[in-house]
C-alpha positions, 0 to 999 in steps of 0.5 A: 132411313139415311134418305129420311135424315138428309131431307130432314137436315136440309129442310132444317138448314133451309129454315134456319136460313130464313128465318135470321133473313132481313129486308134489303134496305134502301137507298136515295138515287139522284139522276144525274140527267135531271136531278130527279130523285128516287128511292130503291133498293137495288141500283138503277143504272150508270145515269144515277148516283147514290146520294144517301142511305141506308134507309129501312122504308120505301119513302127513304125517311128512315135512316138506319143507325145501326148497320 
C-alpha cells in the first residue's frame, strides 16, 4: 500500500513538472571572426556574441515582450 502511494505521488509530482514547462527560448549570435549571424538556443561558444533576444522562434523574428 505505502509502495503504491509513493509511486502514485512521484508520478504526480512528475507530470506536474511537465506539464507548467516552456520552450527555451532563442537568442541572435553574431560571430566575432566574420560577423556571421546565427540563431540558437544555447550558447555557441567564446567566438560569439550574444547581439539580441530573447526570441520565441527559430528565425529570431519574434521577440519575446514579456519575460
Amino acid at each position: 500500500m505505502k509502495r503504491s502511494l509513493i509511486l502514485f505521488l512521484l508520478m504526480a509530482a512528475t507530470a506536474a513538472g511537465t506539464s507548467t514547462a516552456r520552450p527555451a527560448w532563442w537568442y541572435l549570435y553574431q560571430s566575432r571572426v566574420d560577423g556571421q549571424r546565427a540563431c540558437s538556443q544555447t550558447p555557441l561558444g567564446e567566438g560569439w556574441v550574444q547581439m539580441a533576444g530573447p526570441f520565441k522562434d527559430a528565425h529570431c523574428e519574434k521577440l519575446v515582450r514579456n519575460k
